[in-house]
C-alpha positions as CSV (number, residue, x, y, z in Angstrom):
1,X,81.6,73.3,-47.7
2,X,78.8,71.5,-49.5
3,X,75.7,72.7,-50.4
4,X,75.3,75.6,-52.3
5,X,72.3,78.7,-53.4
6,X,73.0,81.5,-55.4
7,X,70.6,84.3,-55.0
8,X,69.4,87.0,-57.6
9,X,72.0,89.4,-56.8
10,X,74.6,86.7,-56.1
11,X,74.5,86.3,-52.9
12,X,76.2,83.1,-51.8
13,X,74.6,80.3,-49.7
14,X,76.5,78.2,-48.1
15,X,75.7,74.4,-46.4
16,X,79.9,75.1,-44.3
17,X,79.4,71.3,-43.4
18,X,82.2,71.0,-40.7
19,X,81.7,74.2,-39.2
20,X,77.8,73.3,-38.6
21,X,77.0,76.5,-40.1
22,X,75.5,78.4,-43.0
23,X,77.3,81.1,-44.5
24,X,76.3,84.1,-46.5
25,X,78.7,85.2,-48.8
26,X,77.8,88.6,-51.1
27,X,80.3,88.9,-54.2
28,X,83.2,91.0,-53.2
29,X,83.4,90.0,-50.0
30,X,86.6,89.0,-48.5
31,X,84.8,87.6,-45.1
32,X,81.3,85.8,-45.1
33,X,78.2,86.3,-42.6
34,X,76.9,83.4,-40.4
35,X,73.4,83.7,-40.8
36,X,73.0,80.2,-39.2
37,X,74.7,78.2,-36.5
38,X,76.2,80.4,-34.6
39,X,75.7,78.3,-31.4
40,X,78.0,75.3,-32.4
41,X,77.2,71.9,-33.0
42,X,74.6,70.0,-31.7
43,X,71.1,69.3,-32.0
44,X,69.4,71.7,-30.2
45,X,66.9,74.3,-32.6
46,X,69.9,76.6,-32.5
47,X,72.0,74.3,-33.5
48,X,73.1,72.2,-36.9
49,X,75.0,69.0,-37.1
50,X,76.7,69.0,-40.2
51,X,74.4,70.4,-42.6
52,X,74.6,69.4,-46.4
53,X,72.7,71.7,-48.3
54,X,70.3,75.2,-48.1
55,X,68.3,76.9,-50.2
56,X,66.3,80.1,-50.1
57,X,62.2,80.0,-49.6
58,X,61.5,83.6,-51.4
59,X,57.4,83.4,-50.4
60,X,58.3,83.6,-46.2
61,X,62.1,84.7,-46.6
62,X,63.8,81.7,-44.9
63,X,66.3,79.5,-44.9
64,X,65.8,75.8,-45.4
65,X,68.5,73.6,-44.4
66,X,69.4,69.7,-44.6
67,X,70.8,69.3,-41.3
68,X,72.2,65.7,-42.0
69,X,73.5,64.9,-39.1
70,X,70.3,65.6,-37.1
71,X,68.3,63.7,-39.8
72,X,66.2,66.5,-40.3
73,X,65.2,69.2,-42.4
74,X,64.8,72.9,-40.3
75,X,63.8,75.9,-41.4
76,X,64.8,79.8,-40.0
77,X,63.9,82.8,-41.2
78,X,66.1,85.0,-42.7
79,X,64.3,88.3,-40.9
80,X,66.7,89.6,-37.9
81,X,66.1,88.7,-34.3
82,X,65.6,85.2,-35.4
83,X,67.0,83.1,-32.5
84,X,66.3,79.3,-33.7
85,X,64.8,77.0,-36.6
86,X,61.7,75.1,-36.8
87,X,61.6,71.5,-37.9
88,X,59.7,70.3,-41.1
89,X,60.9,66.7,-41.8
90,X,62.6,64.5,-39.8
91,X,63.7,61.4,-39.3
92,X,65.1,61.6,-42.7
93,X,68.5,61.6,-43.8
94,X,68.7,64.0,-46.3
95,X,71.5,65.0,-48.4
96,X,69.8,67.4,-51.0
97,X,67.1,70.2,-51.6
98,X,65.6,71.2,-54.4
99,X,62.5,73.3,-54.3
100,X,60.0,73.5,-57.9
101,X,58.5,76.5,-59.0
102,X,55.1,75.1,-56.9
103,X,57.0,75.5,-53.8
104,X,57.1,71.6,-53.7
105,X,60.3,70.6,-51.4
106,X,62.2,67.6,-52.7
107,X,64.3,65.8,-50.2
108,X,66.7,62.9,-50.7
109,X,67.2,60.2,-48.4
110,X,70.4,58.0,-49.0
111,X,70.0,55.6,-46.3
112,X,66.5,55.0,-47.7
113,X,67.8,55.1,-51.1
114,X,64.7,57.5,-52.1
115,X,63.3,61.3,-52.9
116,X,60.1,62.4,-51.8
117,X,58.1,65.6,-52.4
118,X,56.5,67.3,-49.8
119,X,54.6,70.3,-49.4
120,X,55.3,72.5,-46.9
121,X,53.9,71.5,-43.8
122,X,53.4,67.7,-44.6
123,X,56.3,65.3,-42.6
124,X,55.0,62.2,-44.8
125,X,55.8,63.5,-48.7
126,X,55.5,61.0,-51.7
127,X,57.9,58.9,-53.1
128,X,58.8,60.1,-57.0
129,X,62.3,58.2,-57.3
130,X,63.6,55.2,-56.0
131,X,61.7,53.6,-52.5
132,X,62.5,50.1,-54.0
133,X,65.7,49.2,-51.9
134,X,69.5,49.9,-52.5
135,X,70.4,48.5,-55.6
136,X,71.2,49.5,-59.8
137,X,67.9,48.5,-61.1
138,X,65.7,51.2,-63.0
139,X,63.8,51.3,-60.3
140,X,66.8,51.9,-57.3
141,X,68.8,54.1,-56.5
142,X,72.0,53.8,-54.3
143,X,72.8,56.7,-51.8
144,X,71.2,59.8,-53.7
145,X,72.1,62.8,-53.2
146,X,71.3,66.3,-55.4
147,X,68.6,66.4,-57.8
148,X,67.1,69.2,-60.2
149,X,63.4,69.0,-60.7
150,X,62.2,70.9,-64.3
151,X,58.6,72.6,-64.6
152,X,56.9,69.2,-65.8
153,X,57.8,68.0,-62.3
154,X,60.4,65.7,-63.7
155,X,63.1,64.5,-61.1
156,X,66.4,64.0,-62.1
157,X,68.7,62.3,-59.4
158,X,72.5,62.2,-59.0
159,X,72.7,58.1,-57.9
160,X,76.3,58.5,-56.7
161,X,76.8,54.8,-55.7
162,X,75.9,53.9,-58.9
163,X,77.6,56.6,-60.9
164,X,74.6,58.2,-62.8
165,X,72.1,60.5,-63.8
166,X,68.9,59.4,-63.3
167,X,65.5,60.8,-64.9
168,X,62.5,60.0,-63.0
169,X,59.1,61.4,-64.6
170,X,56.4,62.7,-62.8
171,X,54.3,59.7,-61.6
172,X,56.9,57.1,-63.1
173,X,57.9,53.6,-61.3
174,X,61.5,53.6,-62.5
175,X,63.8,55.8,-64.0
176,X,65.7,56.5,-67.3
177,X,69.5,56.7,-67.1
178,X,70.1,60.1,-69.2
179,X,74.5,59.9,-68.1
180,X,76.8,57.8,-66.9
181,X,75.9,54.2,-65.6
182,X,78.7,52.9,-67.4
183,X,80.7,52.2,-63.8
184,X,82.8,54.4,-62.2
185,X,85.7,56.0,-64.7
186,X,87.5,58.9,-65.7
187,X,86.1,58.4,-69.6
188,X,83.6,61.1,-70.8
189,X,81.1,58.5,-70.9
190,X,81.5,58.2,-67.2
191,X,80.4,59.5,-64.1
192,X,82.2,58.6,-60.5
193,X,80.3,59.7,-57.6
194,X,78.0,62.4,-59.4
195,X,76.8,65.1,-57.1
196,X,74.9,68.1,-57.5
197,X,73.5,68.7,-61.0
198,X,71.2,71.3,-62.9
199,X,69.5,71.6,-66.1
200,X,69.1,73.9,-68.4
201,X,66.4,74.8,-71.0
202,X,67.7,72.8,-73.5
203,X,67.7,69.9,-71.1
204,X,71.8,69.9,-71.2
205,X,72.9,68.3,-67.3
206,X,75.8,70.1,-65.5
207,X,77.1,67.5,-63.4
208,X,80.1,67.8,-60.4
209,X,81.6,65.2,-61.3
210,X,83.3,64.9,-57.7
211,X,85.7,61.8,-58.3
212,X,87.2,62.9,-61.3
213,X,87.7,66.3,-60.2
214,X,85.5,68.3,-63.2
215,X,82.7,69.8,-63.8
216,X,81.0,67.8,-66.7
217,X,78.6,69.3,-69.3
218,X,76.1,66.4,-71.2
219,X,73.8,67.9,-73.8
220,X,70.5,65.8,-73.5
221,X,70.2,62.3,-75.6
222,X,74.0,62.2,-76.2
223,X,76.3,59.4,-74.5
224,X,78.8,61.2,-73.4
225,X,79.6,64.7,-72.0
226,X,82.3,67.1,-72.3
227,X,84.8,68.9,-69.5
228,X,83.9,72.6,-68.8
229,X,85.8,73.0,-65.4
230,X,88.7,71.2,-63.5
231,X,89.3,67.8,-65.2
232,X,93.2,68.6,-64.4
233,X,93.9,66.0,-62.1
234,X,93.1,67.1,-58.5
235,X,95.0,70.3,-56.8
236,X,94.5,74.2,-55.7
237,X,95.0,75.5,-59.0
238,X,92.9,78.2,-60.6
239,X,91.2,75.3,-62.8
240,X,91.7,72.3,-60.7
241,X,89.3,71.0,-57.8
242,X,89.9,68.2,-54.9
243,X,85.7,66.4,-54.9
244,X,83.8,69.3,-56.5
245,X,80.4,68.4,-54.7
246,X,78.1,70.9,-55.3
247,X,77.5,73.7,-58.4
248,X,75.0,76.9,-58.9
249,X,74.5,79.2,-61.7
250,X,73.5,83.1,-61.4
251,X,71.3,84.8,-63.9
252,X,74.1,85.8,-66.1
253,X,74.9,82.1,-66.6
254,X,78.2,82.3,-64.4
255,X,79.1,78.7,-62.5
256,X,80.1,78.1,-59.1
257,X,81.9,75.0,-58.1
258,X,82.1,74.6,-54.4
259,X,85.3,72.5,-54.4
260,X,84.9,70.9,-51.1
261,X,88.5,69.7,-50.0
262,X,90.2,72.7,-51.2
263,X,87.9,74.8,-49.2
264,X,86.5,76.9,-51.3
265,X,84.1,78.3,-53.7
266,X,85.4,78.6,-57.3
267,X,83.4,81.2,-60.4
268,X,83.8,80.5,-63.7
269,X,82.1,82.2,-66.7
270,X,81.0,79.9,-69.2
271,X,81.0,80.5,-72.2
């Protein structure tokens, strides 16, 4: 599994990457649903080809999907009878979704080593982080993949090559590092191959911290962060992950960790 959307009632989302497939998981359940992908891989309209993330459009009740290894972004409607997807982007080799309270979609590209916005409808978006080339300059970004996008329209970017947070504001040319970017590392001043992230009102980060096997929490201006998840070298235990890549939190402020090479989804409550 990768990508990850928890609905209102906690309803799981999941981007089941190998399986080409999106699962819907209610709490409770001991078997999920396959809402989409049911038709193998491929890259027919049925079909997905290793899809990395989903998320749920509330205004027309669908699905949208990074189907990455179609280079495309698809959406399907969630109402029953629905037989195939539509395209939206493509030729784009998107990783993650993230969708602002304007219904803006932001898409990362990591072979282009950019996000754009788009709204729905437009294939061409605007650039709003990176665009300048793969590198560690302000104004780079190297393979991108999640991102969270506040109410001010301000983009921040997990920059997994170059093991940091970024913080691009609305309109800017190059970015702020808010964690990490110290090289990859196991300190708490360091990020290795940051994936998804969220923040909160207080502009804390909650980062997966997929190479060091935690889940890292770094309250906003403060150089390093602290372990609320995992961080118990990798294995299957109750509080251990192998590359935690993706992360959600429900309205009650619960985390889940999709820990990708255990195959699984894990729920903390955090306190």
């Amino acid at each position: 599994p990768h990508g990850l959307f928890v609905d209102d009632d906690q309803t799981m989302i999941i981007a089941d990457c190998r399986n080409h497939r999106i699962v819907q998981w209610k709490m409770g359940d001991t078997n999920g649903q396959v809402v989409v992908g049911e038709k193998g891989q491929g890259n027919r309209l049925d079909q997905l080809n290793y899809p990395t993330d989903v998320l749920i459009d509330k205004e027309t009740d669908s699905l949208i999907i990074c189907d990455w290894g179609n280079s495309r972004v698809v959406r399907w409607s969630r109402r029953s009878g629905t037989t195939q997807g539509e395209i939206l982007i493509d030729n784009i080799v998107c990783s993650g979704l993230f969708m602002d309270d304007q219904r803006y979609l932001y898409v990362s590209d990591w072979k282009k080593d950019e996000v754009r916005r788009y709204q729905i409808g437009d294939k061409n978006g605007i650039i709003v982080a990176g665009g300048n080339g793969k590198g560690a300059d302000l104004n780079q970004l190297n393979v991108p993949t999640y991102m969270y996008v506040d109410q001010q329209q301000t983009v921040y970017v997990s920059d997994n090559n170059n093991h940091r947070v970024m913080k691009w504001n609305k309109g800017a040319k190059e970015g702020i590092v808010v964690a990490g970017g110290q090289g990859e590392g196991n300190a708490l001043t360091h990020l290795w191959h940051p994936n998804e992230l969220f923040i909160d009102t207080l502009g804390t980060h909650y980062v997966a911290d997929s190479r060091n096997d935690r889940v890292i929490r770094w309250p906003k201006g403060t150089k390093q962060g602290t372990v609320i998840a995992g961080g118990n070298v990798e294995g299957a235990g109750a509080n251990q992950f192998i590359s935690p890549i993706s992360l959600s939190f429900d309205r009650q402020g619960n985390l889940y960790v999709v820990d990708k090479d255990n195959n699984r989804v894990q729920f903390f409550s955090i306190q």
